[in-house]
C-alpha positions in Angstrom: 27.5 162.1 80.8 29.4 159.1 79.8 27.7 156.5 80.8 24.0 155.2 79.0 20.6 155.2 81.0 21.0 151.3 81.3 24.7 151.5 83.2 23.4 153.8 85.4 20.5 151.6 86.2 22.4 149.0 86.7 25.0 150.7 88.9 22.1 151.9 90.9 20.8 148.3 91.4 23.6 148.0 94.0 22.1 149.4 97.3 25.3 150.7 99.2 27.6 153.8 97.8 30.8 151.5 98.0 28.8 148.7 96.0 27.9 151.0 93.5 31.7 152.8 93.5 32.9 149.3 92.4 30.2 149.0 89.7 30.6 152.5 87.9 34.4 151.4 88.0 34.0 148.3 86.1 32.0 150.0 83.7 34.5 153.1 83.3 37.3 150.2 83.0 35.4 148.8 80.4 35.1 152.0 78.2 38.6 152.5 78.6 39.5 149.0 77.4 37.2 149.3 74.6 38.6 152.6 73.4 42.1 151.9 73.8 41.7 148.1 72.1 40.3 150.0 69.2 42.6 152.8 69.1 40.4 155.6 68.9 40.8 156.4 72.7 39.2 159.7 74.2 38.4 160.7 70.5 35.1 157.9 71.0 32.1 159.1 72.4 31.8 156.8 75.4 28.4 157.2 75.6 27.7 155.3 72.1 29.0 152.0 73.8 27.1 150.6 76.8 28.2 147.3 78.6 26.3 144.4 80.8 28.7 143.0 83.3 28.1 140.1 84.7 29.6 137.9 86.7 32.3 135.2 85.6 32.2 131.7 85.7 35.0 130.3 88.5 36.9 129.0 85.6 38.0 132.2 84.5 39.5 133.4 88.0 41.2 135.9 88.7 38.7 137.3 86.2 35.7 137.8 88.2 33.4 139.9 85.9 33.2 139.4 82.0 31.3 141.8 79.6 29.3 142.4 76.2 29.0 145.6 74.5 26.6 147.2 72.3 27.9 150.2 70.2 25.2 152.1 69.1 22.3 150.0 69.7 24.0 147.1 67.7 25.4 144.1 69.8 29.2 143.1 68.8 29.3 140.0 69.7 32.9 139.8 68.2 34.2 141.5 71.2 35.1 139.7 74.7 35.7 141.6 78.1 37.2 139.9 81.0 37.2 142.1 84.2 39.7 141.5 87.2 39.9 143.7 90.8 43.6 145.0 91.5 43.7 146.2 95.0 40.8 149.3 94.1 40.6 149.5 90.9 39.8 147.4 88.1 41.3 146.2 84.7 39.7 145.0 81.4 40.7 142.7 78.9 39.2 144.0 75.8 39.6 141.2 72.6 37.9 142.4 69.6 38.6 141.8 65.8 41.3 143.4 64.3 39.0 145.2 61.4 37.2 147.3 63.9 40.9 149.0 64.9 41.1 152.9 64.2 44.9 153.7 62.7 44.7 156.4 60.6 48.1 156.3 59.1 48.6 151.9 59.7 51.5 152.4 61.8 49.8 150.1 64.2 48.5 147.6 62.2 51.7 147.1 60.9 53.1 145.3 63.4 50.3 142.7 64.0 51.4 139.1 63.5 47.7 138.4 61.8 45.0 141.1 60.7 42.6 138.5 59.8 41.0 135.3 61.0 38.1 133.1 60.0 34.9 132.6 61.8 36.2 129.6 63.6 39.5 131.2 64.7 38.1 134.5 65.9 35.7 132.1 68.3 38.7 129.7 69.9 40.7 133.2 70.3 38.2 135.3 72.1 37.0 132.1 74.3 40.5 131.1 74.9 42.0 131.7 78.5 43.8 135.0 79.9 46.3 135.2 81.9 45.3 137.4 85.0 47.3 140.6 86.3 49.0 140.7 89.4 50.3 143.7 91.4 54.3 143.9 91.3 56.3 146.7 93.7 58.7 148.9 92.3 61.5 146.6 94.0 60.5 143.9 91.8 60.8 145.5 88.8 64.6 146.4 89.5 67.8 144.5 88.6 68.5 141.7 91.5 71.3 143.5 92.5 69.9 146.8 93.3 66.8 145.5 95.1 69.1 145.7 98.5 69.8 149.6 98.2 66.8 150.0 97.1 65.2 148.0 100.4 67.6 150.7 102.5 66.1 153.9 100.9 62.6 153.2 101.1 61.2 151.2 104.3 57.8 150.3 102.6 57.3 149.3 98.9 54.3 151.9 97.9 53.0 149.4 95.3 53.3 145.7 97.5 
């Protein structure tokens, strides 16, 4: 099971089956952020970290759900999570500090414009805003001049 005794709970505190769909997916999407923002990915056991969601503040829309999470037992405050619904599914901003990042060999590290920040700067970055994520079609992703072929191969835009 990846998921702690408190997610579950808390998924299960939403009465209907598509309710609590929504809520085990925030809480996968926010595993995967947190995995993938450290760098460790599948090789973390996702059961050490457990998130509260809540819900955001209407200043942060199109974020509608922001997050904390405690890695074994021990709150990282640190860390920031805003949560955003794309059609069904749901995407995470994970913002954490770049000393918890896992890279073996420092091939990532390498290419981060600053690897360290004081107390003061780490606050105004994690509180600062995000940009939200739209959904795009494949047509809008192509050169302006192939758009119109593309339009006459495919009658509906899978993505839009």
């Amino acid at each position: 099971d990846q998921l702690t005794e408190v997610e579950w709970t808390n998924i299960r505190c939403f009465g209907d089956d598509k309710s609590q769909e929504d809520a085990f997916r925030r809480n996968w999407s926010c595993k995967e952020a947190f995995t993938k923002a450290r760098g460790d990915g599948i090789g973390f056991t996702l059961q050490r970290c457990e998130f509260i969601i809540e819900e955001a503040a209407k200043e942060a829309l199109p974020f509608t759900h922001s997050a904390t999470v405690h890695v074994d037992g021990k709150a990282l405050t640190d860390w920031t999570f805003f949560l955003q619904p794309l059609g069904d599914h749901w995407v995470t901003v994970a913002r954490g500090p770049p000393r918890d990042i896992v890279d073996a060999f420092g091939e990532f590290t390498k290419t981060l414009q600053k690897r360290s920040f004081s107390t003061g700067e780490w606050e105004r970055e994690i509180q600062s805003g995000q940009p939200g994520f739209a959904v795009v079609g494949i047509s809008d992703l192509l050169p302006s001049d192939c758009r119109e072929k593309y339009s006459e191969i495919v009658e509906e835009d899978p993505f839009c």
